[in-house]
C-alpha positions as CSV (number, residue, x, y, z in Angstrom):
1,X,-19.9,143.8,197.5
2,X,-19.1,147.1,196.2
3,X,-15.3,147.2,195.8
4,X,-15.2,143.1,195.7
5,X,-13.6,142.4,198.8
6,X,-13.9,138.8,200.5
7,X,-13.1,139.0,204.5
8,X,-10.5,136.4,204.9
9,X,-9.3,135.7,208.8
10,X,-6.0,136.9,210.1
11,X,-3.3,135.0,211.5
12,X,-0.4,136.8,213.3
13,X,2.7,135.5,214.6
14,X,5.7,136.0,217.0
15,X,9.1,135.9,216.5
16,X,11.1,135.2,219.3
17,X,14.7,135.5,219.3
18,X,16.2,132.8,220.9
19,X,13.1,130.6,220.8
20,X,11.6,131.7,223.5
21,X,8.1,132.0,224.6
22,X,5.8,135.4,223.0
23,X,5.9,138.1,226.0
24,X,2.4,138.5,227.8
25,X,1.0,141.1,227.5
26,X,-2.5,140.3,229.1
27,X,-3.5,143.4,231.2
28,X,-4.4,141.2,233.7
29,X,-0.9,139.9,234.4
30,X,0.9,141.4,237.5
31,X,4.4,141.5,236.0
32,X,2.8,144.0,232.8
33,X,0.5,145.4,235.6
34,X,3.4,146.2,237.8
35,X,5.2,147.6,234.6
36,X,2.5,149.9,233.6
37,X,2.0,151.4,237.1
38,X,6.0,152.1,236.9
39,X,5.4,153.8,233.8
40,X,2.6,155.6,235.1
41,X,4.6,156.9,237.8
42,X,8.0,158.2,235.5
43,X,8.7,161.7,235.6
44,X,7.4,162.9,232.4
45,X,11.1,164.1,230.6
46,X,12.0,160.6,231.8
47,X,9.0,158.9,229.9
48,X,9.5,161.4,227.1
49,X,13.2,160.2,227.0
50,X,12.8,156.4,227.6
51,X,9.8,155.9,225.5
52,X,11.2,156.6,221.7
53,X,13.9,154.0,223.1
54,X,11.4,151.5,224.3
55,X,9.0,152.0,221.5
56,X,11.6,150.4,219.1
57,X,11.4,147.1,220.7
58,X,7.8,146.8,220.7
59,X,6.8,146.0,217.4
């Protein structure tokens, strides 16, 4: 151990507002599928408006 560091296991969390359930985000899920495709298909000056917005919220 060079600089002494110890791998230690990371736990994340969610906060949900509301306690609610964590959004899923699996790729294979058709609502977040569906979503992406949308996204996909955005003119780009809407996606370059929409996405600083949207960003925010993410995390």
């Amino acid at each position: 151990m060079l600089w002494g560091f110890e791998p230690q296991p990371l736990t994340y969390g969610f906060f949900v507002p509301g306690g609610g359930r964590p959004p899923e985000v699996n790729p294979l899920n058709p609502k977040y599928r569906l979503f992406v495709e949308g996204w996909k298909r955005l003119p780009r000056a809407v996606a370059d408006r929409l996405g600083p917005l949207l960003s925010r919220h993410l995390g």
